[in-house]
C-alpha positions, 0 to 999 in steps of 0.5 A: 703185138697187143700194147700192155695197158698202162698202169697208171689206169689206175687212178690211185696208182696215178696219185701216188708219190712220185718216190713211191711209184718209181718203187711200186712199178717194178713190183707191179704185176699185170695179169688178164681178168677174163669175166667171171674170174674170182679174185678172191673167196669168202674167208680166205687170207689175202696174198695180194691187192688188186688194182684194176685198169680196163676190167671192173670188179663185183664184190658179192655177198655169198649167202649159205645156200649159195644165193649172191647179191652185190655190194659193191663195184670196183673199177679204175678208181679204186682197189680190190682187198681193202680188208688187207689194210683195214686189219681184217686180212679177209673178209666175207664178201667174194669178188668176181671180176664182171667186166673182162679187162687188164688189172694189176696185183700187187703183193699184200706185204708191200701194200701193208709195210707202206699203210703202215707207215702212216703216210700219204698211202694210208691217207689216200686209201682209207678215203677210198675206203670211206668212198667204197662204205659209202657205196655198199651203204647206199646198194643197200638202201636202193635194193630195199626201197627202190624199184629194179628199173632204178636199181638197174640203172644205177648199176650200169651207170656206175659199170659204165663210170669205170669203162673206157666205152659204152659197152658191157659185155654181160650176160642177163643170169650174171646182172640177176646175181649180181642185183641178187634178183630172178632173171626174169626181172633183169629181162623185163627190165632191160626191156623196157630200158631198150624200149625207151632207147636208152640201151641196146641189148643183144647176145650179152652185149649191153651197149649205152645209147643214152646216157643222160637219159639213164641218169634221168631215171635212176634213182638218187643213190648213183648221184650219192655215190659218185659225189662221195668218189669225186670228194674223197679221191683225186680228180683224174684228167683225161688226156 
């Protein structure tokens, strides 16, 4: 019988109130995000939060002519529907799950009745909403003035800060849509990363050999990111 992940994965299930977890857990519902599942669509009402534990979450925008190109990456840290509590309760934006993995959802009238309380829950979320602008800010930025070897790099560090492993299972045609780039250029790129023997990529499996050297040839834009995280939100300890 395969072992159920545990919740608290995730690490702002893990912050929260001991009061309010023993409330939540019951009404917490674990579901499977099998890779390319869309979590939600552009426009559409949100009828629960999503907190993933082992899978990682693109939010993309969605051009009118079909073209995609990420914003943001959520994972073990954070929370998918911000727009719910934020007062929006939909948002333009698409998220597709880019990593296969477990996660939990929980329904959006409950998130809602607790933020609005005006509580540690509201405290803990809007940090991490500050967190989450700060990385589409900065994807924005690097997309615009650095390279797509720098922009692929500070993507699979960032896919890599939310895994367990090493490895991404991904195939070059969703990394392209997700950099909103050709596929050829992920090709290239990837190419000169294992050339380097930073990565090993085969049959859509990206494994990290060389972390630091990844870390030495991205840009600024990851180091950016992951301080405002490690500022806003509650160190987690490995156990």
């Amino acid at each position: 019988m395969t072992k159920l992940p545990d919740l608290k994965l995730n690490h702002l299930l893990t912050a929260l109130p001991e009061s309010l977890w023993r409330r939540w857990e019951p009404l917490l519902e674990r579901i499977d995000m099998p890779l390319g599942q869309v979590i939600y669509e552009s426009g559409v009402t949100l009828g629960y939060v999503y907190f993933p534990l082992t899978a990682i979450v693109s939010l993309l925008y969605v051009m009118e002519n079909g073209a995609s190109a990420e914003i943001a990456v959520v994972g073990n840290e954070g929370i998918v529907g911000v727009s719910l509590f934020m007062g929006g309760q939909s948002t333009p934006s698409r998220a597709v799950v880019q990593s296969a993995g477990a996660g939990c959802r929980l329904q959006a009238r409950v998130l809602k009745e607790e933020f609005d309380k005006a509580g540690p829950v509201l405290h803990l979320l809007l940090r991490y909403t500050q967190a989450l602008l700060t990385q589409m800010a900065q994807t924005a930025v690097c997309n615009r003035h650095h390279s797509l070897d720098q922009q692929l790099c500070r993507w699979l560090l960032l896919s890599l800060d939310r895994l367990q492993g090493d490895e991404l299972v991904m195939t070059q045609e969703l990394i392209a849509n997700m950099l909103g780039v050709r596929r050829e250029g992920v090709t290239e790129g990837a190419l000169k990363l294992q050339k380097a023997g930073l990565i090993r990529y085969a049959r859509g499996h990206m494994t990290v050999l060389d972390r630091i050297g990844l870390e030495a040839r991205t840009c600024e834009c990851y180091g950016v990111v992951k301080r405002e995280y490690e500022r806003l939100l509650p160190a987690v300890t490995a156990e």
